[in-house]
N, C-alpha and C positions, 0 to 999 in steps of 0.2 A: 357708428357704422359708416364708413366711407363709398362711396356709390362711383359710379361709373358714369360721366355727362356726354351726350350727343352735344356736339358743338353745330354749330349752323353749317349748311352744306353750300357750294356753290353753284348755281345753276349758270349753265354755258349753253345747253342750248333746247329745243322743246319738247327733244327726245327723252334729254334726263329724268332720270326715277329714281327711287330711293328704295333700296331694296329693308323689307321690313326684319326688326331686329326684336332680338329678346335678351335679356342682362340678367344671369343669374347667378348669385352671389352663393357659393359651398364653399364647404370647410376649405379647403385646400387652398381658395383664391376665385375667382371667376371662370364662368363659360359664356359665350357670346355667340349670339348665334342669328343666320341670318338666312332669308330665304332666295332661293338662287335659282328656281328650277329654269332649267333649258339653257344654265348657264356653265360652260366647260372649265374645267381646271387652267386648263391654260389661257382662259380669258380672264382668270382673277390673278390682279396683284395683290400682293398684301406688305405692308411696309411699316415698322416700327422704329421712330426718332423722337428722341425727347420724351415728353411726356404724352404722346400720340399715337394712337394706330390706327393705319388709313388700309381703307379695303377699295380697291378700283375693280374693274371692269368692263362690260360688256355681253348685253341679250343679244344676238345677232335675230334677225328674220329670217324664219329659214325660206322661204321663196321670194321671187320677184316682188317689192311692194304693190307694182300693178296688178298684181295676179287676185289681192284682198279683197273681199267681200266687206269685213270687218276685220278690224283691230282693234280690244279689249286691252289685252295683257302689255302693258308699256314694255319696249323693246328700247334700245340706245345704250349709250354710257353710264356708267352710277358714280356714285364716291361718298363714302362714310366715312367721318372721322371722330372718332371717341378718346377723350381725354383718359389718360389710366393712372390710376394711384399711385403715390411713390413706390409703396411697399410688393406693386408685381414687379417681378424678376422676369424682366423683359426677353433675358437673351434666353428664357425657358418657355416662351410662347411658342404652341403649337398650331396649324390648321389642320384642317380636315373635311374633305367634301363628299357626304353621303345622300342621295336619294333627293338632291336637289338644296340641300342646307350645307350652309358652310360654319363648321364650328371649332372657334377658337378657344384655346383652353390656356388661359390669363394667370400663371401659378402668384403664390403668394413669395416671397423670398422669405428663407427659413430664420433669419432673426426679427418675424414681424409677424410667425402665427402663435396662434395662443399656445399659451403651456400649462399644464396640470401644474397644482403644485399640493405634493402632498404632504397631510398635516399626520403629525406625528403624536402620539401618547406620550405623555412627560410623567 
């Protein structure tokens, strides 16, 4: 079984976070999935080269920082980059951003998923 690696991420500055991820391996190929809330479509890049794909970003604050009493929830820039199997079919990746998760659906290329093979009565 071939797995999906988190590579080491870069930190630039001390805003950076790491938005938390889940790798789940189905029939078809991969879903990846990652938690986003308060974060808008048009603040996520998503970018697929080589054998890579990189998910960027941005939490904005929504008021004044001065305005805070406290801040829990890390706000700033992100970047994940996950190594991907030879065998997904890259230019078949899809996104998708629902209820604050953004999920990516990593297909398998079709001469690398398993095949039946049926046996015959002689």
């Amino acid at each position: 079984m071939t797995t999906l690696v988190l590579q080491e991420r870069q930190y630039s500055t001390a805003s950076d976070w790491a938005p938390r991820a889940d790798v789940v391996e189905t029939e078809s190929g991969y879903q990846l999935q990652l938690d986003l809330p308060g974060v808008k479509r048009e603040e996520i890049e998503i970018s697929v080269e080589d054998d890579t794909v990189t998910i960027k970003g941005e939490r904005k604050l929504n008021a004044n920082p001065d305005t805070y009493h406290r801040v829990e929830r890390p706000y700033g820039s992100f970047s994940r980059i996950f190594l991907l199997p030879e065998f997904v079919h890259r230019q078949g990746i899809e996104a998708k951003l629902t209820d604050g998760v953004l999920s990516l659906t990593l297909p398998r290329r079709e001469d690398t998923k398993p095949k039946q093979i049926e046996v015959k009565v002689a």
